[in-house]
N, C-alpha and C positions, 0 to 999 in steps of 0.2 A: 504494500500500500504506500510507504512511507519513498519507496523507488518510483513509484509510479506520477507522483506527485512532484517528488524534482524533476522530473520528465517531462510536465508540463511547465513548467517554471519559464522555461526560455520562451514558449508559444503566447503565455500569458505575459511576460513583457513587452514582448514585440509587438502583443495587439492592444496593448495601454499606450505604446508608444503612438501607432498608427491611432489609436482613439482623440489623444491628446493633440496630435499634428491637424487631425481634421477638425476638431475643437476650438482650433485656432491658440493653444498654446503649447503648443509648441515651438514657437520661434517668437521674434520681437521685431516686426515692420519697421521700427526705428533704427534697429543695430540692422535691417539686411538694406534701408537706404545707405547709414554711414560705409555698409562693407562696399556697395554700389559705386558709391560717391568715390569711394578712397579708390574700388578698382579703375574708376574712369583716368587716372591719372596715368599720363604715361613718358616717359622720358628717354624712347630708345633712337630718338631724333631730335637734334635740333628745336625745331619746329614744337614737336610735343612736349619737348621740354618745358621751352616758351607757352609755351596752353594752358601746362597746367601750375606754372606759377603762377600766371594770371589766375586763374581760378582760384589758387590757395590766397592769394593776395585780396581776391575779390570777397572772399570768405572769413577773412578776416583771422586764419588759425596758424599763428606762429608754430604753434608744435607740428602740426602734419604738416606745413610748410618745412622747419630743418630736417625732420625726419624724411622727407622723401628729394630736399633740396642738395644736400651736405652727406657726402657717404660715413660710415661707420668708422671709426679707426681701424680695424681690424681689417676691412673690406679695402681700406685704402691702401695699407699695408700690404697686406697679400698681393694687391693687384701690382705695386708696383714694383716688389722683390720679384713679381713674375717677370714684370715688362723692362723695370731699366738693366743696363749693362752691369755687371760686377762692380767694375771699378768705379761705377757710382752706389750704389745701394747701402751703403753703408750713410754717409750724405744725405741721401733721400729717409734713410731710418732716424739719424739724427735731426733734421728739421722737420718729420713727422711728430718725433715724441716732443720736441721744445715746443712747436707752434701751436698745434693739432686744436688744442683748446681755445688758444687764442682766435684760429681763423674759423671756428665754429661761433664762437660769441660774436665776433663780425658779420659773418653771411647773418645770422637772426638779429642782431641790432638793425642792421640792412630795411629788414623787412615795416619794420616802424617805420623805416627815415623814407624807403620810396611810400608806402601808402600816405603819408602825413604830407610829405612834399606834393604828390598829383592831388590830395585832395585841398590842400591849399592852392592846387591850381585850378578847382574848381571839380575835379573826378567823384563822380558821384561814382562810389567802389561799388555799389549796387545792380548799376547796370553796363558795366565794364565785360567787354567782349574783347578776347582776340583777334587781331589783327596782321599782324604776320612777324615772322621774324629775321633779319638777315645777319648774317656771319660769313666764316671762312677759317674752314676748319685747318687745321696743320697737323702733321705729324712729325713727332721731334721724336727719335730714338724708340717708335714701337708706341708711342702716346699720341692722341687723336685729341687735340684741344682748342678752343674757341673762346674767344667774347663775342655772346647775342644778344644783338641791338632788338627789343621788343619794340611791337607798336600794338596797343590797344585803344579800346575806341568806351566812351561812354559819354551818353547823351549828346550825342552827337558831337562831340572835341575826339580828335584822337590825343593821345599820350606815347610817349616813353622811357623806355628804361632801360639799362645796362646789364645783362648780366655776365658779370667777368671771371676771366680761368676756368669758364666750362673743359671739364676733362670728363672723357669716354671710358667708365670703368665698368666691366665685364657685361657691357651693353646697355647699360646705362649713365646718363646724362646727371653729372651733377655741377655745381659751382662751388671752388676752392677759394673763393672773396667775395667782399659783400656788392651786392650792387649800387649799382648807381644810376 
């Protein structure tokens, strides 16, 4: 009896679960817009890079803005013990660990000084759209990098922005200083 009854046990989960999912709780419409929202961000171009600062900018969220602007030390590190030459890596490790926190505090102070700057020129952050982006990417030693001049538009003014030391790290786009 008592076998028979853990034997149902995994059937009667799985159809509490399926109970609860058609129920409507099983999940949270809010957290599956934010996962939405967050996946619509993409940064494996130039271009999309530029989109989707705009949009974090436009959004007003300094944290999912460095977190997906600013790579990871760890990610930045690996990538470029993978990519530079020996005889620099060493170099590249020490101006990683002295600066790393300083040029992270940069790129997100950044983020204040352009939204406060265009909206003192009038940018309603509201209705701020994408407009395009231009650059010219380089490759210096196995590294793909760029400043992208942004142009978006709201309420009819377009705007601008800088964003500078875009580097290409394992296919994605981030910025190593603050814009401007």
């Amino acid at each position: 009896m008592l076998n028979s009854l853990f034997s149902l046990l995994p059937v009667l989960a799985f159809s509490s679960l399926v109970m609860l999912n058609l129920a409507g709780c099983g999940g949270n419409s809010s957290n599956e817009n934010a996962n939405t929202k967050k996946a619509e961000l993409t940064a494996s171009t130039p271009e999309e890079f530029a989109q989707s600062i705009v949009a974090l900018l436009a959004a007003n969220d300094p944290n999912a803005f460095i977190e997906f602007a600013f790579p990871a030390k760890e990610e930045l590190l690996a990538f470029g013990l993978k990519t530079i030459s020996a005889d620099k890596r060493d170099g590249f490790v020490e101006e990683i660990e002295k600066d790393f926190n300083e040029m992270g505090k940069q790129v997100l102070e950044s983020f204040a000084e352009v939204r406060n700057e265009q909206a003192s020129d009038g940018c309603d952050w509201n209705e701020a759209k994408f407009v395009a982006a231009e650059y010219d990417i380089e490759e210096d030693h196995g590294i793909s990098t760029t400043d992208i001049d942004v142009t978006f538009s709201a309420g009819g003014q377009t705007y601008e922005f800088t964003l500078d030391d875009c580097v290409l790290v394992n296919g994605h786009w981030y910025t190593l200083d603050n814009m401007r």
